[in-house]
Steps between C-alpha positions, in 0.01 A plus 500: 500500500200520289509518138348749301179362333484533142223559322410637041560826446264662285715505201518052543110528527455726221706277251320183591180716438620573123578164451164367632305728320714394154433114527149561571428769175669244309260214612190711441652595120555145459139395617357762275704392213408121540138593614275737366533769243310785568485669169330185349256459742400890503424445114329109512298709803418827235391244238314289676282753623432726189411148318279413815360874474470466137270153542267674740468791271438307216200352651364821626585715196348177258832590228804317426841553634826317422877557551811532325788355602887591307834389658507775781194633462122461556207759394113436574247542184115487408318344244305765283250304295342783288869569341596085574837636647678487864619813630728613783394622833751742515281740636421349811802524715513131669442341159749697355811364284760382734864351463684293692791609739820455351637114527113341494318369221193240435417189425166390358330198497191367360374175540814385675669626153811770486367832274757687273440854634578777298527865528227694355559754238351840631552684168258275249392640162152628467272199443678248732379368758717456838490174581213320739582379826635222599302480819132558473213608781174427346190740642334152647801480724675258340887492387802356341639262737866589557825496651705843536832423647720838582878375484857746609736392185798543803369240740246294319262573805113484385201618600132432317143576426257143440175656380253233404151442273322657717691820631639349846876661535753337699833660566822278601792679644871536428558317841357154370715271355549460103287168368735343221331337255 
């Protein structure tokens, strides 16, 4: 007598299906969660191309720009020399004030050397000045040397911006490992 072969029935293949498709979603979270962080590299990627795009149009344009930097938020400015005062670029859509997503915030450093930054008072009394840049682009080309590091509060993952004397921009990702000094 023969015996009956036995073989899955769909409902056996269907639940080791689920399952597969569980372990592996929960390998690609945890490989995004240890590797890169998308929102901070979107933003390092934004910045370091309006500051790039700012160098080359401070060459061409011959004027001085320079850019603000607060906690969570950044905003691009110009020197005016006949009233000796820096004003926004508001005006100008990709120079425009922007904050941070929730959960990220900057770090500045200049000449290897932490800065305090501050949020800047939008409402100041007549007469007072807002307050100059901390990064500068000079008409010849030339600029604040710098390092712009985009961190998430949550995970400590980081991102950053290197700009140096002479307006090259370098961008390192959220995927490279931390350097502890």
């Amino acid at each position: 007598m023969r015996s009956p072969s036995r073989g899955f029935t769909l409902i056996e293949i269907l639940v080791v299906m689920v399952i597969m498709a569980i372990v592996i979603s929960m390998a690609v979270l945890s490989i995004r969660i240890a590797g890169h962080d998308s929102q901070l590299d979107d933003e390092t990627r934004r910045i370091a191309g309006l500051v790039s795009l700012l160098h080359d149009r401070a060459v061409l344009e011959g004027r001085d720009f320079g850019m603000r930097i607060e906690p969570a938020a950044y905003e691009f400015v110009v020197y005016d020399p006949a009233k000796d005062l820096w004003t926004t670029l508001d005006r100008e859509g990709e120079f425009r004030h922007r904050d941070l997503p929730k959960g990220l915030s900057f770090e500045l450093q200049l000449d290897s050397q932490t800065v305090v930054l501050k949020p800047i008072e939008r409402n100041l009394p007549a007469g007072q000045a807002p307050p100059r840049p901390q990064l500068a682009i000079a008409a010849s080309g030339d600029g604040t040397p710098f390092r712009l590091i985009v961190i998430r509060s949550a995970t400590q993952a980081q991102a950053s911006v290197d700009g140096d004397a002479l307006g090259k921009i370098t961008r390192q990702g959220s995927d490279k490992p931390v350097k502890r000094s």
